[in-house]
PATI-889290 format. One record per residue (C-alpha): residue number from 0; residue in one letter; x, z, y. Coordinates in nm, 4 decimals. Layout:
N
(node NUM, A, (X, Z, Y)),
...
end
This chain:
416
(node 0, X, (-1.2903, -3.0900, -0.3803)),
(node 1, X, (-1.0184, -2.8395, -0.3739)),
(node 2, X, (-0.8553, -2.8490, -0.7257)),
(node 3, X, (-0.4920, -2.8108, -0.9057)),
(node 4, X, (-0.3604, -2.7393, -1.2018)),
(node 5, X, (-0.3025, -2.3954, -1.2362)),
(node 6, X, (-0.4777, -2.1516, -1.0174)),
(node 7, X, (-0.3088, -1.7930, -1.0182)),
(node 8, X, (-0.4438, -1.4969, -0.8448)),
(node 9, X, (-0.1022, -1.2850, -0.7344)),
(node 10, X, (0.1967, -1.3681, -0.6179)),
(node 11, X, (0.3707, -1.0612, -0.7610)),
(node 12, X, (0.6469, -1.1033, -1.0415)),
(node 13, X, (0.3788, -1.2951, -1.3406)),
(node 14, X, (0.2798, -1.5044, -1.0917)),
(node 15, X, (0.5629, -1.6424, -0.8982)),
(node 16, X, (0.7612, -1.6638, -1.2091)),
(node 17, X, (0.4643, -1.8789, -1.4186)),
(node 18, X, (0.3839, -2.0612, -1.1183)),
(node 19, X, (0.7658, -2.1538, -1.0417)),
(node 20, X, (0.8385, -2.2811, -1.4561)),
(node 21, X, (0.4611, -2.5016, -1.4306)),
(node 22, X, (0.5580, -2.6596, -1.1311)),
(node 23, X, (0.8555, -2.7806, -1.2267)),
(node 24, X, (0.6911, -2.9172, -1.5396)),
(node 25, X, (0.5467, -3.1395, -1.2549)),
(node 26, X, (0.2096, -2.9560, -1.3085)),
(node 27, X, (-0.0290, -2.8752, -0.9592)),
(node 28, X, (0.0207, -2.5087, -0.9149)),
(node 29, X, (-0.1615, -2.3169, -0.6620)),
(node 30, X, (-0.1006, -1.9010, -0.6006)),
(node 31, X, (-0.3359, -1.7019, -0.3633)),
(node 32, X, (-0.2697, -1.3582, -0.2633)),
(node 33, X, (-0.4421, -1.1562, -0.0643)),
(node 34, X, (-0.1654, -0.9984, 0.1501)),
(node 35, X, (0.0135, -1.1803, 0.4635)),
(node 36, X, (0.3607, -1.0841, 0.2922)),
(node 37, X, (0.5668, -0.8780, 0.0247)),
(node 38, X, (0.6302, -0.6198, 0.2122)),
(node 39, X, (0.5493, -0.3459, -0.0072)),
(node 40, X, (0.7945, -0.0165, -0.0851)),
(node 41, X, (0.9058, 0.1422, -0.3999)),
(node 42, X, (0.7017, -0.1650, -0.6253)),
(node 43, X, (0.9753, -0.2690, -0.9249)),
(node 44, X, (1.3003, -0.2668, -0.7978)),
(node 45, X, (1.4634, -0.2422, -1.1185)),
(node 46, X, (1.5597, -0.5918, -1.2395)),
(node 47, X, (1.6906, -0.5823, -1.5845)),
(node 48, X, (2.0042, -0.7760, -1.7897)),
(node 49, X, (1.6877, -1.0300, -1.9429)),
(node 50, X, (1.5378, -1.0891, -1.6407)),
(node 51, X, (1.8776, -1.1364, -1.4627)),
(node 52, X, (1.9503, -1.3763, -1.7201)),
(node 53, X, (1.6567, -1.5531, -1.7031)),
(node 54, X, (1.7416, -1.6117, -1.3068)),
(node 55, X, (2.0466, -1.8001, -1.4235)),
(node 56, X, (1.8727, -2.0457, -1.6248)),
(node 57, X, (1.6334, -2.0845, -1.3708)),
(node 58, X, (1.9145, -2.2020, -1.0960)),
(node 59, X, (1.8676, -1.8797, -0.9088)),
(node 60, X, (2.1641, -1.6344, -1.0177)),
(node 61, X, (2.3769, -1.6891, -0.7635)),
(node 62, X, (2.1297, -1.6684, -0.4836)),
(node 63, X, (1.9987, -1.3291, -0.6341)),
(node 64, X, (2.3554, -1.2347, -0.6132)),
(node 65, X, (2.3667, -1.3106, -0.2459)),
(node 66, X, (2.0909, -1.0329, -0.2392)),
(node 67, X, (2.3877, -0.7648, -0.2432)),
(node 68, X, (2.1727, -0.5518, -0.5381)),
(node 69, X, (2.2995, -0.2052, -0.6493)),
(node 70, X, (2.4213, -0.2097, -0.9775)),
(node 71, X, (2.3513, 0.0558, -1.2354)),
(node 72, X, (2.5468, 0.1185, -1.5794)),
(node 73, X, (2.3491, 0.4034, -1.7238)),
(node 74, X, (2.1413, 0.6952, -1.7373)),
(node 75, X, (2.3319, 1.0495, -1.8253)),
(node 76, X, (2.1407, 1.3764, -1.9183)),
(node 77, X, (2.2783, 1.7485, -1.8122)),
(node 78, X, (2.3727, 1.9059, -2.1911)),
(node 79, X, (2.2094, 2.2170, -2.2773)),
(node 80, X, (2.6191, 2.3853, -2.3093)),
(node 81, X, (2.7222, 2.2929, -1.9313)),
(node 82, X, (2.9762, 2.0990, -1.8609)),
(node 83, X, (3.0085, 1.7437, -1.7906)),
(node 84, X, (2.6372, 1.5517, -1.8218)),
(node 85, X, (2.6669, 1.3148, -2.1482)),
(node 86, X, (2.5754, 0.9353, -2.0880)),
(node 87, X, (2.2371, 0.8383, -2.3156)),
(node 88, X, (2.2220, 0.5080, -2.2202)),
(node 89, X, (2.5365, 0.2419, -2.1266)),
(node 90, X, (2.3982, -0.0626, -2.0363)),
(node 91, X, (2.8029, -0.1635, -1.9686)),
(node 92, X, (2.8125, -0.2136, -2.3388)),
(node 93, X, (2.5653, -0.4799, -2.3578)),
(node 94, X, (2.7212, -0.8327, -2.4565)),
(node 95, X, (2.5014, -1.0107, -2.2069)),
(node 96, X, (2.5473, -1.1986, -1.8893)),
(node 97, X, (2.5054, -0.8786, -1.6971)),
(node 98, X, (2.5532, -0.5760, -1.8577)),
(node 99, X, (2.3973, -0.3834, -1.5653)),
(node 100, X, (2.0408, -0.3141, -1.4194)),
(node 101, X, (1.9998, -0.4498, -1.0696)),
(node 102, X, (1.8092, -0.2403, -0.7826)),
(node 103, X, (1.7017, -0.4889, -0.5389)),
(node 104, X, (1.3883, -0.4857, -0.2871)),
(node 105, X, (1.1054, -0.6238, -0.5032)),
(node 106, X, (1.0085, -0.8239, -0.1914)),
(node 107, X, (1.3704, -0.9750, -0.1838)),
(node 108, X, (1.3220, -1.1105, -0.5510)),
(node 109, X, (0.9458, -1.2081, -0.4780)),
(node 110, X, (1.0421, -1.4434, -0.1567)),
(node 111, X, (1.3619, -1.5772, -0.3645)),
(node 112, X, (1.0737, -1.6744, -0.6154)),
(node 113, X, (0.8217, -1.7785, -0.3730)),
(node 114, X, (1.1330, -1.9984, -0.1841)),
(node 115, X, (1.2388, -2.1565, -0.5122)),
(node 116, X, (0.8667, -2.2645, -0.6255)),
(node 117, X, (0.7977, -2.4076, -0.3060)),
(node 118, X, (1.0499, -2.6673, -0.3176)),
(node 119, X, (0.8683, -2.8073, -0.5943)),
(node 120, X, (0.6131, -3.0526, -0.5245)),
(node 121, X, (0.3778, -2.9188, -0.6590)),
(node 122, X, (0.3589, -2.6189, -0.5651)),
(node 123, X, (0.1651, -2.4433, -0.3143)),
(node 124, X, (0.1192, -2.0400, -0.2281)),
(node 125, X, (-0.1703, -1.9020, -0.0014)),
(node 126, X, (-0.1081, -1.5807, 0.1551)),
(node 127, X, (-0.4110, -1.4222, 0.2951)),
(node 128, X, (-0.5893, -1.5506, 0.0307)),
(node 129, X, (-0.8335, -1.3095, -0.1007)),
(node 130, X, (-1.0090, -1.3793, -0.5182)),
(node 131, X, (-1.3013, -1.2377, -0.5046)),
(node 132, X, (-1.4028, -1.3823, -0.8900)),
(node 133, X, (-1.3716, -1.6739, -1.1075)),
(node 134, X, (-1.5494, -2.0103, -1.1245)),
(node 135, X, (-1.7841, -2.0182, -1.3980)),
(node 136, X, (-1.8887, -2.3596, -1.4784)),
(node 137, X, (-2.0675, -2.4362, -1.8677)),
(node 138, X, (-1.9662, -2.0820, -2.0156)),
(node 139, X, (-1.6157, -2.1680, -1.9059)),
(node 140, X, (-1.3516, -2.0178, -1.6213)),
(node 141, X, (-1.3169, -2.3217, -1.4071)),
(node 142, X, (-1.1147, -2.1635, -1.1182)),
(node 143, X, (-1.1504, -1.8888, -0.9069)),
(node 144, X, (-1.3897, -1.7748, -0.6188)),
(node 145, X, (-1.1620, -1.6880, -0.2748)),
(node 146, X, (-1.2039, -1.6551, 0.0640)),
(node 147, X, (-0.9226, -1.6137, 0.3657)),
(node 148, X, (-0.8072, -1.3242, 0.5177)),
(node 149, X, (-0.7943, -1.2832, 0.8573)),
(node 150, X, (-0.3845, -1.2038, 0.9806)),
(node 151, X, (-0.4047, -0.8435, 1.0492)),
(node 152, X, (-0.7239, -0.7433, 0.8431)),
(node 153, X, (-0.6780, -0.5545, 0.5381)),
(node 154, X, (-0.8759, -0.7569, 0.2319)),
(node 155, X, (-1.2356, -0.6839, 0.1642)),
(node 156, X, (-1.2622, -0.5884, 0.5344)),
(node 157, X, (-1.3829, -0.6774, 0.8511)),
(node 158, X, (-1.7457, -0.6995, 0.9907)),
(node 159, X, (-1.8094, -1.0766, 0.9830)),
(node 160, X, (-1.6114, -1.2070, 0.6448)),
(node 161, X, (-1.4824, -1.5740, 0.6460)),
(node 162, X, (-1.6974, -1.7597, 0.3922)),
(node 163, X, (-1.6294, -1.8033, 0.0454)),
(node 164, X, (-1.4571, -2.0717, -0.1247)),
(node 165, X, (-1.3683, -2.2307, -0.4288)),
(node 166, X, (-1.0117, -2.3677, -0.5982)),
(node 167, X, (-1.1042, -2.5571, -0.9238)),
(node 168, X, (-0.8681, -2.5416, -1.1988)),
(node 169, X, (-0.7870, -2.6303, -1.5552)),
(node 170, X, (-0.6769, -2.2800, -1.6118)),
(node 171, X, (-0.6495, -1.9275, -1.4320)),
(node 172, X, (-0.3925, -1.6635, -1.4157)),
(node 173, X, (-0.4652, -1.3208, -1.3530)),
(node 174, X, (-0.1648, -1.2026, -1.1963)),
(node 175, X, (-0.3456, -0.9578, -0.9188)),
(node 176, X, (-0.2054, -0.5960, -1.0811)),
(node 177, X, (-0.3765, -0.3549, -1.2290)),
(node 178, X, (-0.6735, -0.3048, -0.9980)),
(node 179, X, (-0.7528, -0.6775, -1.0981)),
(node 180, X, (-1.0537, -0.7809, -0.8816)),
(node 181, X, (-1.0625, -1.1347, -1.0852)),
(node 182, X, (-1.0387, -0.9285, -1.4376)),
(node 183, X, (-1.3123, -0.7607, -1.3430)),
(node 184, X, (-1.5380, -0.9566, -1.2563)),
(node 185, X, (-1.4609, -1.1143, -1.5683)),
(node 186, X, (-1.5665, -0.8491, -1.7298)),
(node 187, X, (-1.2604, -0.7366, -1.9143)),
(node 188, X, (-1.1817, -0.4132, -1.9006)),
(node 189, X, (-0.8840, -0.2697, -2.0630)),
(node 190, X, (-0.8015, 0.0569, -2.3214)),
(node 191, X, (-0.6404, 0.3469, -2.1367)),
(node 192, X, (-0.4519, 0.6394, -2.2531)),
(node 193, X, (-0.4388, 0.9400, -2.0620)),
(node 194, X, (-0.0887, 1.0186, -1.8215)),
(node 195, X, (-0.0182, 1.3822, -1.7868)),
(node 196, X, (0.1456, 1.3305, -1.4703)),
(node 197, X, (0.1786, 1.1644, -1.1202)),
(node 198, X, (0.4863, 1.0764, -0.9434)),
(node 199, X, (0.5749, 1.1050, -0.5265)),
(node 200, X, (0.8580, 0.8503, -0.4839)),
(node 201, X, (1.0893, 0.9097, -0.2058)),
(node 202, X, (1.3859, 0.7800, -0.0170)),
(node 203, X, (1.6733, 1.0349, 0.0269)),
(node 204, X, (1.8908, 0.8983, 0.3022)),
(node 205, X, (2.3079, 0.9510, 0.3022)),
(node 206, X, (2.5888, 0.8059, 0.0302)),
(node 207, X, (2.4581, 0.8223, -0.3368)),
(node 208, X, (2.6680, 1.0943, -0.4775)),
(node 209, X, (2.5465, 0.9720, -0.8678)),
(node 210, X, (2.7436, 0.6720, -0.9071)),
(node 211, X, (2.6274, 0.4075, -1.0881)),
(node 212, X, (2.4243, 0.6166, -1.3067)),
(node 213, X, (2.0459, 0.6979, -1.3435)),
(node 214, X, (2.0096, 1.0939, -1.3548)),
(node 215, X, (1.6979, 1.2626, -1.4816)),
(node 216, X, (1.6853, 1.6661, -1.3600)),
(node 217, X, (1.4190, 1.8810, -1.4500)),
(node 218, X, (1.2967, 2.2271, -1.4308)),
(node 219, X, (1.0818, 2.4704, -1.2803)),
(node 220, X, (0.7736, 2.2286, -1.3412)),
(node 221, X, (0.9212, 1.9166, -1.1880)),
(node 222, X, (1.1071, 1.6660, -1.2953)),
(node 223, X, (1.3381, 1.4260, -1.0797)),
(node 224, X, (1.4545, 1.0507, -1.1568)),
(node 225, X, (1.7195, 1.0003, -0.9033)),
(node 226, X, (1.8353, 0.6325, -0.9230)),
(node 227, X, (2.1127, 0.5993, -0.7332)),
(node 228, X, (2.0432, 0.2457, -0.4793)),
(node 229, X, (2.4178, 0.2660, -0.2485)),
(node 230, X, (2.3831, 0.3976, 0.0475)),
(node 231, X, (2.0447, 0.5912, -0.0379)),
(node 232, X, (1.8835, 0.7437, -0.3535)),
(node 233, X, (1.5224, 0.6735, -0.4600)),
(node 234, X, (1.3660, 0.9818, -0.6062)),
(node 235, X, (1.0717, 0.9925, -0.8325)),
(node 236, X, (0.9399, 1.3371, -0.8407)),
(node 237, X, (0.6830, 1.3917, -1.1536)),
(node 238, X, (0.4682, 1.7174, -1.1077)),
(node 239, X, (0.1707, 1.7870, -1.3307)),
(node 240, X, (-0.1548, 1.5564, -1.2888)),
(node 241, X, (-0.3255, 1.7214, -1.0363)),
(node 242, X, (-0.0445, 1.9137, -0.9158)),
(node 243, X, (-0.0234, 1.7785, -0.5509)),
(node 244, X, (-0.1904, 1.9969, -0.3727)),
(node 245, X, (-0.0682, 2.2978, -0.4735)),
(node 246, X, (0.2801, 2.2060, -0.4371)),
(node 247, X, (0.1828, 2.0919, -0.1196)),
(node 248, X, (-0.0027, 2.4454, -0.0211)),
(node 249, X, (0.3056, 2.6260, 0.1128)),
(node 250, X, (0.3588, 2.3345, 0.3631)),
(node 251, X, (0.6351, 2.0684, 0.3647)),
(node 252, X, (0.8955, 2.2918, 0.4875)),
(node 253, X, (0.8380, 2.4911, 0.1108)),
(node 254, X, (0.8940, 2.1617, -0.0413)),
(node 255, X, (1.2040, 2.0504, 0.1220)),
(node 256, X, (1.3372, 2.3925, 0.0815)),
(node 257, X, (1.2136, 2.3555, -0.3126)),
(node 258, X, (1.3575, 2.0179, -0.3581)),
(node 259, X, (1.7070, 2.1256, -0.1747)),
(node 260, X, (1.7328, 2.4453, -0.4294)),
(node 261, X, (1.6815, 2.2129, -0.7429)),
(node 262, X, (1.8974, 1.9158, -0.5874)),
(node 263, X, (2.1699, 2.0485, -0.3731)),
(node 264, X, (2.3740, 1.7426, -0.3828)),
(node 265, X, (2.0779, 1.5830, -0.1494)),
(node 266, X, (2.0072, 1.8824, 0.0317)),
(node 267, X, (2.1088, 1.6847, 0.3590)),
(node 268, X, (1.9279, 1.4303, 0.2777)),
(node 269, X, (1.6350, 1.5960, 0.2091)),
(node 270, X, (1.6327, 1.8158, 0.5158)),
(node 271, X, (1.3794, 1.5651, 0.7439)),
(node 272, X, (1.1771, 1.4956, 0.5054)),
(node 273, X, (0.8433, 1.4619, 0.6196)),
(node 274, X, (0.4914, 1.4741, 0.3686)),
(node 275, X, (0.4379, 1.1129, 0.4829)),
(node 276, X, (0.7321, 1.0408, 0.3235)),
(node 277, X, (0.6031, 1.1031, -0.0099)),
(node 278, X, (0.4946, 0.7811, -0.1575)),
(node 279, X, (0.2533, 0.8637, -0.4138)),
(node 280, X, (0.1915, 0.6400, -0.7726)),
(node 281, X, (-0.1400, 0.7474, -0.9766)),
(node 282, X, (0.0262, 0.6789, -1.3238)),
(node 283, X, (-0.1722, 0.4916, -1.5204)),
(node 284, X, (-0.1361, 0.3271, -1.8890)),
(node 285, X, (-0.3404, 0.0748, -2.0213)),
(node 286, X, (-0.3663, -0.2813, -2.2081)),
(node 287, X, (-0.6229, -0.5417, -2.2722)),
(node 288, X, (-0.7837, -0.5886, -2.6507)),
(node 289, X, (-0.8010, -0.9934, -2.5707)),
(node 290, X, (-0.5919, -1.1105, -2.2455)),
(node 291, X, (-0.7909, -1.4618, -2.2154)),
(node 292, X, (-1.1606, -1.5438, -2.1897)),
(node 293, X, (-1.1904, -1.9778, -2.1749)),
(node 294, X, (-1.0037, -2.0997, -1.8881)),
(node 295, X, (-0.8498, -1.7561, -1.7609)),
(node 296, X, (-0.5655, -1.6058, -1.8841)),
(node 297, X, (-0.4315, -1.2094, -1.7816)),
(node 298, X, (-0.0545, -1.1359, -1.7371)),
(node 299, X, (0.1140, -0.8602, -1.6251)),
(node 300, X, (-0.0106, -0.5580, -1.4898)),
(node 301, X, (-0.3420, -0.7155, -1.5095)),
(node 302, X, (-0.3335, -0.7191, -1.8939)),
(node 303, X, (-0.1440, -0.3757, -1.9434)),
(node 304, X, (-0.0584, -0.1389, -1.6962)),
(node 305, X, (0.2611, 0.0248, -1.7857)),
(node 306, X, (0.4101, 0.3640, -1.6900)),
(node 307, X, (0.6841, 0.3919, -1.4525)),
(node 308, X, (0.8733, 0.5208, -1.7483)),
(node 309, X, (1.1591, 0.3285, -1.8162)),
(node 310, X, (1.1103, 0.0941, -1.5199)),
(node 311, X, (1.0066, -0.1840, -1.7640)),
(node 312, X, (0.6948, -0.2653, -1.5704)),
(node 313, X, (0.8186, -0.5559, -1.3819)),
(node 314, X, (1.0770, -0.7072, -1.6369)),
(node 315, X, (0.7585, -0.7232, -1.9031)),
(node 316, X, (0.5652, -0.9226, -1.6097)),
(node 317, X, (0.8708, -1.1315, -1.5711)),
(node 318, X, (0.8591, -1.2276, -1.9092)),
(node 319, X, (0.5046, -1.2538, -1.9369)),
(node 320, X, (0.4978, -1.5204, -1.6711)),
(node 321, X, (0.8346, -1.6917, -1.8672)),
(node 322, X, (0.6144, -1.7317, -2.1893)),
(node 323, X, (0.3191, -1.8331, -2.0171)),
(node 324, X, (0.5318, -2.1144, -1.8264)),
(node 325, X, (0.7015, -2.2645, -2.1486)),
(node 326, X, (0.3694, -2.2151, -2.3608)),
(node 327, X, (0.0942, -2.3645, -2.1536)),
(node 328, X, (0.2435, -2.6519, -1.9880)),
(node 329, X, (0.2498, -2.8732, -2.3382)),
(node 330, X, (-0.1150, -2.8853, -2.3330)),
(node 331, X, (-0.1729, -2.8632, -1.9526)),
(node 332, X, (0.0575, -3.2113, -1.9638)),
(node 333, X, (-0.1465, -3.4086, -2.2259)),
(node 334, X, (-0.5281, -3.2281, -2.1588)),
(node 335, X, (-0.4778, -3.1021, -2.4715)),
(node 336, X, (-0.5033, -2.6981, -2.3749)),
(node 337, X, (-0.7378, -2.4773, -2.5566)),
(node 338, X, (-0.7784, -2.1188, -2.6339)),
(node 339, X, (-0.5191, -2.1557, -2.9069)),
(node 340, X, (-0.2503, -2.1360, -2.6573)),
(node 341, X, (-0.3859, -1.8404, -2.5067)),
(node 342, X, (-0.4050, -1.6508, -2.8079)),
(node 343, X, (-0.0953, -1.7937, -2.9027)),
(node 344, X, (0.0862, -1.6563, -2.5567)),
(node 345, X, (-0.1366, -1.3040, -2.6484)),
(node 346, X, (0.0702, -1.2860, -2.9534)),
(node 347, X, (0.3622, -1.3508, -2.8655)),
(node 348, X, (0.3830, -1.0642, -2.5588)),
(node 349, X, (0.1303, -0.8258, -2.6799)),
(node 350, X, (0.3423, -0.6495, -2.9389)),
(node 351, X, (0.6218, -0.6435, -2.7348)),
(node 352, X, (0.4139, -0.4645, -2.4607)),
(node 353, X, (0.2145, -0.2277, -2.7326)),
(node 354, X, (0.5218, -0.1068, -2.8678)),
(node 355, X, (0.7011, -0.0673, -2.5048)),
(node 356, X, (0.3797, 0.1682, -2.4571)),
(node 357, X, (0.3976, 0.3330, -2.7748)),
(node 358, X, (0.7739, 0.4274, -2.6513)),
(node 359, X, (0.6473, 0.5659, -2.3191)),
(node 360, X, (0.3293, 0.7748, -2.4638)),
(node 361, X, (0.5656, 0.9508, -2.6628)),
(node 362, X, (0.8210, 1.0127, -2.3459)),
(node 363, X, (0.5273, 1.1330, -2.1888)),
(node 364, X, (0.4562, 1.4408, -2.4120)),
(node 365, X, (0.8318, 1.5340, -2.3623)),
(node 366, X, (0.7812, 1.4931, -1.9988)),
(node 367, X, (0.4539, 1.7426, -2.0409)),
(node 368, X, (0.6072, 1.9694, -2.2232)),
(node 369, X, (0.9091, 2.0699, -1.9592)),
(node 370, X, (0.6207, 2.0273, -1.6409)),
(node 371, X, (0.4445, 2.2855, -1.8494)),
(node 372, X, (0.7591, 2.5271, -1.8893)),
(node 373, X, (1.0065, 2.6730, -1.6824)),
(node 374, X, (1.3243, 2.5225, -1.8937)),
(node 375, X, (1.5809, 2.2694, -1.7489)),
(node 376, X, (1.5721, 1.9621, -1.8867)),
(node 377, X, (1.8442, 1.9007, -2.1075)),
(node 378, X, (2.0136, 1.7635, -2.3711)),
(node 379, X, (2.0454, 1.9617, -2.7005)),
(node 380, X, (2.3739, 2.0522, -2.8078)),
(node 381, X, (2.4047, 1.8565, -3.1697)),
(node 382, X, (2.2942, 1.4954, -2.9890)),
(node 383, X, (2.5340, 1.5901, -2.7001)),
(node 384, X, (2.8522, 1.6143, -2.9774)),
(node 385, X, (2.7604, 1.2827, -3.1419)),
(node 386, X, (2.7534, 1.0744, -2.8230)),
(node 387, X, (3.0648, 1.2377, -2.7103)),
(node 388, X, (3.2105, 1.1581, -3.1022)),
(node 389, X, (3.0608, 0.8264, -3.1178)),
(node 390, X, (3.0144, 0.7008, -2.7560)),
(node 391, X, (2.9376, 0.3268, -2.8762)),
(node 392, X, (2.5568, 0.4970, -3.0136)),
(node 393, X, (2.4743, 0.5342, -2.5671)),
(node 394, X, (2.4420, 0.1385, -2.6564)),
(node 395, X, (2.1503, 0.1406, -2.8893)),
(node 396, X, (1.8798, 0.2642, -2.5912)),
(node 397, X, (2.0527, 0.0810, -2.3799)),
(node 398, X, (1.9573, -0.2663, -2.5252)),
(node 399, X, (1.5908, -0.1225, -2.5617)),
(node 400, X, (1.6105, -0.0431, -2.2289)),
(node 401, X, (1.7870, -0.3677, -2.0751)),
(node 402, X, (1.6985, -0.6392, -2.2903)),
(node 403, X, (1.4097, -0.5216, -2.5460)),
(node 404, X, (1.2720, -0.6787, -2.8546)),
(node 405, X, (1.1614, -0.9983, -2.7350)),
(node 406, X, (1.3215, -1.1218, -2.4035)),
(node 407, X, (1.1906, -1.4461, -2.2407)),
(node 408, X, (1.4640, -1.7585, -2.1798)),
(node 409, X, (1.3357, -2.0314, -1.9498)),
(node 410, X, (1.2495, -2.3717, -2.0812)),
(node 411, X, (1.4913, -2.6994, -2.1223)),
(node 412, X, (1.2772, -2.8553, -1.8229)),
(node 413, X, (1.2540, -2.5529, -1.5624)),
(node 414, X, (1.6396, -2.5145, -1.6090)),
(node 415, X, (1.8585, -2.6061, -1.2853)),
end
């Protein structure tokens, strides 16, 4: 019989991270994901001060280092007077490890992840791995339902299907994202808010000419998040939900020259750009009521969806998968695990989650307002004086941004 441990369903930042922390607890871990690889653009790449500081306890600082990330201080708004754009956010006065958020290739920080886990005993990942469901066995999760992929065939796909299979397990994580096959067949299905917007994310080739500094630009009925990555910027462009086509009905060569107008400092950049090069992200924002049914536990994206807002999403799953590595190996070790530890996991990250989307709901009607008008976004002239008179106040969103309310620290036994 094919059995472990742990089964988790994802091997995206909840899962790698819980599945790395329970096998060194010496616990039988197994991951399945569907894909061949992590090769997957513009997913997470902002790794924040907490989750950089969780790497270090883990043993793995110095090989994230070897990674060569981008480092970013801050985030600076244009001020409604003109001149120089004030800085809103300066992560440089953090007193932490790393006073700096970290853009790296998410597929970079899922393979050092996946590397460090698998030199564990205990540990095992399956890549074209496909969860179809759980195992349901007396009223209880005992596992989940897979099946392989075939290398080369997208999941769900393909005319003859391999057969279906089963991994037994004393408990499951849901770790699959936020189109959850597993959570749905579950039958949980989460509370969602509406999103007033989409986003096209898109990399703008040539020198970063922002620094080390995120820089929000708006106006017109668009609004830009350039995050500066080195020798390239990546560009989130909101526009209206809905709004594609139509800003798409002039042709791409209207675009570019729309873009280039509102950004001329990446007008070079920006002068191939092609439509396939708009990546596009249906935002969505949503969480669980209860993350755990008897044997299967949700983390992640799979138990609330956040908004790209922020970047927060993957540092939240980061620390999801911390908690749930320190929390349930007690009673995975003695037999002794029960729904008490699930609920006891659910309160512990579900507040700090609910109030992270509390936070971006309200962005969001500031973001709706300026897609709805024709002003630039800025930043009004009173706030602009005090954070030039009292620079030291930039630190304040800066800790809610890097480190937040309840960061994660790896336990005494996954420590290297």
């Amino acid at each position: 019989m094919d059995t472990c441990d742990v089964a988790i369903a994802g091997a995206g930042p909840a899962g790698l991270v819980s599945g790395l922390i329970l096998a060194r607890a010496g616990l039988r871990v197994t991951v399945l994901e569907k894909h061949a690889d992590f090769l997957r653009d513009f997913r997470g790449d902002t790794v924040h001060p907490s989750t950089l500081t969780l790497l270090d306890e883990l043993g793995l600082g110095e090989d994230f280092a070897r990674l060569g990330a981008h480092h970013v201080q801050g985030a600076s708004l244009p001020v409604a007077d003109g001149g120089e754009p004030v800085t809103v956010a300066d992560l440089s006065r953090l007193r932490v490890p790393h006073p700096y958020i970290a853009m790296a290739p998410q597929w970079d920080v899922l393979t050092l992840l996946a590397e460090a886990a698998a030199r564990e005993p205990g540990f095992e990942l399956r890549t074209n791995a496909e969860v179809l469901g759980p195992a349901v066995k007396g009223g209880a999760v005992r596992g989940v339902r897979w099946r392989p992929v075939p290398p080369g065939s997208p999941a769900g796909t393909g005319d003859r299907p391999e057969p279906e299979r089963e991994l037994h397990a004393t408990v499951t994580l849901v770790c699959d994202g936020r189109g959850s096959a597993l959570r749905r067949e579950a039958g949980m299905v989460p509370r969602s808010w509406p999103v007033p917007f989409d986003v096209w994310w898109v990399r703008v080739p040539g020198h970063s000419a922002l620094g080390e500094t995120l820089a929000p630009r708006g106006g017109r009925g668009l609004l830009y998040v350039l995050i500066p990555r080195g020798d390239y910027v990546q560009a989130g462009i909101l526009f209206p939900r809905g709004g594609g086509p139509g800003l798409l009905a002039g042709g791409i060569e209207a675009l570019r020259r729309r873009f280039a107008e509102d950004l001329p400092e990446l007008a070079a950049g920006l002068a191939g750009l092609a439509e396939e090069d708009l990546k596009f992200l249906r935002v969505e924002l949503s969480r669980l009521r209860t993350w755990y049914r008897r044997g299967l536990i949700c983390l992640g994206d799979a138990a609330h969806t956040m908004s790209p807002v922020g970047g927060v999403g993957v540092n939240l799953a980061i620390q999801d998968g911390a908690a749930a590595g320190r929390l349930l190996a007690p009673g995975l070790l003695d037999g002794t695990l029960s729904d008490r530890d699930a609920l006891g996991l659910q309160r512990r990250r579900a507040p700090v989650a609910a109030a992270t989307q509390a936070a971006q709901r309200l962005r969001h009607r500031g973001v709706a307002r300026l897609l709805r008008s024709d002003a630039e976004l800025a930043l009004p002239r009173p706030a602009a004086r005090v954070l030039r008179s009292v620079p030291a106040l930039a630190a304040v969103p800066a800790w809610l941004l890097g480190v937040g309310p309840r960061p994660e620290h790896a336990p005494d036994f996954a420590r290297r």
